[in-house]
C-alpha positions, 0 to 999 in steps of 0.5 A: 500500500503507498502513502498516496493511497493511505492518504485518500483512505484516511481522507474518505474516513474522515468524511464518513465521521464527519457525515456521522457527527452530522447524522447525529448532531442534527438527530435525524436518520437512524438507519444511515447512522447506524451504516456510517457508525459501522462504517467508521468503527470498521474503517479505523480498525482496516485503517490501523492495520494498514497503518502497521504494516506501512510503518513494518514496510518504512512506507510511513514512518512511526509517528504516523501510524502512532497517529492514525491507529492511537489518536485516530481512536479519539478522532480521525481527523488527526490521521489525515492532519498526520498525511498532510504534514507528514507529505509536507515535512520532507520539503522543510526538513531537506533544507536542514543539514543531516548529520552523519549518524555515529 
């Protein structure tokens, strides 16, 4: 699985929670927030597993996965806020120096 990929998924979990705060908040439409409920509790397990193996292939690094799998419990949008920075990161971080490591 690639990073762009896990992007977009973590992008289309986010939209399903935000969907299912809406269906809740407005207390309208039981039966399609039950399916989104669903759909939310089971795209965070597939997504924490992806996630695990992406960080066991160095596709994202241990942070993200920390991210999307532990505060992803709490809430969603911070495996997607992760993405974004993570995407963003490596543009700021090469103009930094490296060290060699000892």
């Amino acid at each position: 699985m690639s990073f762009r990929t896990l992007k977009y998924l973590s992008f289309v979990h986010s939209a399903i929670y935000t969907a299912l705060l809406v269906i809740a908040i407005a207390g309208v439409l039981d039966d399609v927030k039950y399916v989104l409920g669903w759909a939310h509790g089971i795209g965070w397990i597939v997504m924490s597993l992806l996630c695990v193996d992406a960080v066991r292939r160095r596709v994202i690094p241990l942070w993200l996965g920390v991210m999307v799998a532990v505060v992803g419990g709490v809430g969603p949008f911070a495996g997607t806020i992760g993405f974004v920075y993570a995407e963003r990161r490596p543009r700021a971080a090469s103009r930094i120096p490296q060290r060699d490591m000892v």
